[in-house]
N, C-alpha and C positions, 0 to 999 in steps of 0.2 A: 415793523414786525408784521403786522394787515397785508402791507403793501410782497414784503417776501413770501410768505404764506400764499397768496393770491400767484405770485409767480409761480410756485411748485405745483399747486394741484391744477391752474388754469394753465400756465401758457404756451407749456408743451403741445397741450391738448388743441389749444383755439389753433396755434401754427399749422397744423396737422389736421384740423377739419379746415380750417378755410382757405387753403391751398390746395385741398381735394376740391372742394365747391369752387372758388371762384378757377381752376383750370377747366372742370368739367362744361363753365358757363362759356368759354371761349370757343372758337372754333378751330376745327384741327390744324387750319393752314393759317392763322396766326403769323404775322410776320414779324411785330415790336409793337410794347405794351410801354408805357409809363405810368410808375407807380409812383402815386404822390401823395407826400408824409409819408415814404416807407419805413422811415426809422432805420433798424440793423437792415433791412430789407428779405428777412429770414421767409417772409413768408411770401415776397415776389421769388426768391430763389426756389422755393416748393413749385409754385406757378411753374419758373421756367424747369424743373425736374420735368412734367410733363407737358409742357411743350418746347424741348429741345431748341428746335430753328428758330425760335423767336429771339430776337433783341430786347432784352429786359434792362430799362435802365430805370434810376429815380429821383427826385429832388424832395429836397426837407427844406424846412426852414432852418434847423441845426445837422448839418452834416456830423455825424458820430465817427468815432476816430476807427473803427472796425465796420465797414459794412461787407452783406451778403453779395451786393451787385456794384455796379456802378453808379454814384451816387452826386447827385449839384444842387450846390445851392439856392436858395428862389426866395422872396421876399413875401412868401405866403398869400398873396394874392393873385400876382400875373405871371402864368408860365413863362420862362424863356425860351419860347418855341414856337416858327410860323404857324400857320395855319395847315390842319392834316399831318402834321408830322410825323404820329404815331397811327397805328393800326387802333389800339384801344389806350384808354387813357384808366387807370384802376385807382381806387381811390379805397383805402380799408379804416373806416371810424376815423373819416378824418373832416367829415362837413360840419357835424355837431359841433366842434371844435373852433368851429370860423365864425367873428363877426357876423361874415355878411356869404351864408351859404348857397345862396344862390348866384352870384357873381361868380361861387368857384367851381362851381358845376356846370356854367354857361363856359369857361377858359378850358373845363374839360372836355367840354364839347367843338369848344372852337380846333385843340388841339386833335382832336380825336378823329379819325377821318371813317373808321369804321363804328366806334362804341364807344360808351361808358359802362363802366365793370366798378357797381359800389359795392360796398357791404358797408350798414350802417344801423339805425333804430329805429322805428315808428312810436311816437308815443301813443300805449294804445292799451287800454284797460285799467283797471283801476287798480293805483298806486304806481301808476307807470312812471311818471314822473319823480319822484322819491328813489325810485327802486334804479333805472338808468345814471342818476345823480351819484348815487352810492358806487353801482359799479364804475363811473368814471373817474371819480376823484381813489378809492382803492387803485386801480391800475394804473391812472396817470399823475398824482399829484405831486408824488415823489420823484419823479423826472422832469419838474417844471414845465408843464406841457398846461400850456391854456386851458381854461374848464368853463366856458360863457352858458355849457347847458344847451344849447341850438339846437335841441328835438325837435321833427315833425311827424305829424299825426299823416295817416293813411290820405287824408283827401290833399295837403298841402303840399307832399309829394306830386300827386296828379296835378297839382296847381301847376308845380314848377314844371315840370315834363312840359304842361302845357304850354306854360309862354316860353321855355324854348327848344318848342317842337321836337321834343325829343318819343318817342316810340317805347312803350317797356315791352320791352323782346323777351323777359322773364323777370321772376320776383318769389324765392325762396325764404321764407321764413324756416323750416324745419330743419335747422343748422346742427343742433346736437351738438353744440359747444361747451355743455356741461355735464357731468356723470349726474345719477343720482347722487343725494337731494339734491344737488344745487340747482339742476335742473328745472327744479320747482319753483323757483322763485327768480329767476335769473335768465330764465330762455324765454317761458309761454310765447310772444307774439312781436316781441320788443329787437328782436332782432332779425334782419334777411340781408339776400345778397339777389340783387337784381343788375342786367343789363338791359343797357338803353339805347337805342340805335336812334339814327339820324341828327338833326339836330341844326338851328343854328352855327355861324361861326361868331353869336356873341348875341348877348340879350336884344330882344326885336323891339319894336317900337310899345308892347306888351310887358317890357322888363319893369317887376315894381323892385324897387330898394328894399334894403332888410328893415328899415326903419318905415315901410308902410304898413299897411293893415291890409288884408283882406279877411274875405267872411267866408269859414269853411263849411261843409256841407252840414253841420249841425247848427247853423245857423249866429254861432261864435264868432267871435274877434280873433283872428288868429295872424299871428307875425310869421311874413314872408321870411 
């Protein structure tokens, strides 16, 4: 009931701002994006609305018997795709979701010859954690979509950028994904959509696993 409820007043809505933003974050001559976890791929097909010439294609780990684009299957880890394949490689709330989220942002980059194009969370303010929890398990739990929790905070972001050299070309938090109230509790800081230029074609000699520690800028223990 949570979960349909959450469908009506949110989903129309988020397809519909974040296919305005993440088109806007692209550049007009755009050639081929790949979007990964697109799911139905409703909101790679928003993408490709304005930006026509583009090649929008995607891969899931569960290909859906109805998608918006063309869609392949992938074993949730390693793209099946050389190196530079794609112009941009997008990725929509789909790191949090990964064991090991920095290995899949390094295959984003390997694949991506121009960018990376996410939209995701920062854990960041108090009750950030609770509050990101809630909206994930509401919108995915019911579709049997993994829920490991994998937030990063604003500096552990800039971590990973750093070990693999990637560039942030931009970084919107003011998404406007929810009407009032919900707005209130459910937007503040927790959510943006950034693109990331350059990059490795795979973690450098700098790569730490998800299972290490580093110490972020508060002086914490914080998991890569």
């Amino acid at each position: 009931m949570i979960g349909k409820a959450h469908e009506r007043v949110v989903f129309g809505r988020r397809v519909e701002r974040l296919g305005a933003l993440l088109a806007q974050a692209l550049p007009a001559d755009v050639g081929s994006i790949l979007d990964v976890g697109c799911g139905d791929g409703q909101i790679s097909c928003a993408v490709s609305d304005a930006h026509p010439k583009a090649r929008v294609e995607g891969i899931d780990v569960l290909v859906r018997p109805k998608t918006a684009i063309p869609v392949r299957a992938y074993d949730g880890q390693h793209f099946p795709y050389p190196d530079d394949s794609y112009d941009y490689v997008m990725m929509v709330d789909v790191l949090h979701h990964t064991e090991d989220p920095l290995q899949v942002l390094a295959e984003a980059a390997r694949v991506a010859c121009r960018g990376v194009l996410v939209k995701d969370h920062t854990k960041a303010g108090p009750f950030a954690l609770p509050t990101l929890r809630l909206m994930d398990w509401v919108g995915n739990s019911r579709h049997g979509v993994d829920l490991p929790y994998n937030y990063w905070t604003r500096s552990q972001w800039l971590d990973a950028l750093d070990i693999l050299a990637l560039e942030e070309l931009s970084w919107t938090t003011r998404l406007h994904l929810y009407s009032f109230p919900l707005n209130l509790l459910f937007e503040r800081s927790l959510h943006f959509v950034a693109l990331f230029g350059g990059g490795r074609s795979g973690p450098g000699p700098n790569f730490i696993h998800q299972d290490e520690r580093r110490t972020d800028s508060t002086g914490s223990s914080a998991k890569m």
